[in-house]
N, C-alpha and C positions, 0 to 999 in steps of 0.2 A: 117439554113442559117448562114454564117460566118458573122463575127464582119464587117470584111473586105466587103463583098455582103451588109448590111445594111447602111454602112457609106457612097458606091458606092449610090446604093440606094438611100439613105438623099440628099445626093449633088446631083444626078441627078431629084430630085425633086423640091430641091431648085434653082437649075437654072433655072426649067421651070417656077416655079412661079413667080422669078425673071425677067428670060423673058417677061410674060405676061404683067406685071408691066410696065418694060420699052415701052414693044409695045403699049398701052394703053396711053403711055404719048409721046409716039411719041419720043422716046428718043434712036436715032442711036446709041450713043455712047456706052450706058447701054447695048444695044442689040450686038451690037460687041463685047463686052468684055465676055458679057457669053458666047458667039458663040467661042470666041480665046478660052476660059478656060476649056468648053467642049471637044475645039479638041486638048488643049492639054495636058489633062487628059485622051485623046482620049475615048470619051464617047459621041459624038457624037449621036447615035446613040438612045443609050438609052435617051438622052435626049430628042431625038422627041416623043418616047415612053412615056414620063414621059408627055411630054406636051399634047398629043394625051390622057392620062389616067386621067389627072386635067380636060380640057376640058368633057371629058363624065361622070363626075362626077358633074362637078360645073358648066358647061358653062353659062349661062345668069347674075348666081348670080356674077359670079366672074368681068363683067362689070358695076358694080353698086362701089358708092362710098364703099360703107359699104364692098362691096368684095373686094375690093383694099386695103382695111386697113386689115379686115384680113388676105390676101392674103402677106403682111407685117410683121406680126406676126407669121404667119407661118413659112416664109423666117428665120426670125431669130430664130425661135425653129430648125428646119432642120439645120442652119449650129454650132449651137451646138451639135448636136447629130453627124457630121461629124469627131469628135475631137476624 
């Protein structure tokens, strides 16, 4: 896998978990901006994929406080690895 596939990768990871975050807090704004930033890195796509792939991995745990915070920390290891 290229440098390039993995950084794609990382950020479409991170916005999903990013998203889940925002959706969680009920926060329209936070959820449109990854939505604008997906489509226009146009990755779209892969972003549902990424969110559909967190979800059947983590789903119940990632609606608890303690998933939210890691869910946080994650966020920010993924958009270092984007660099």
């Amino acid at each position: 896998m290229s440098k390039q596939s993995i950084q794609d990768l990382s950020a479409d990871h991170r916005r999903a978990a990013s998203l889940i975050i925002h959706y969680g807090k009920t926060d329209n704004e936070g959820i449109n901006a990854i939505l604008t930033e997906s489509m226009d890195a146009g990755r779209v796509v892969p972003l549902i994929f990424a969110i559909l792939s967190v979800y059947d991995q983590l789903g119940d745990e990632l609606r608890s406080d303690v998933g939210q915070a890691v869910l946080s920390s994650v966020i920010h290891d993924l958009a270092g690895q984007e660099q």
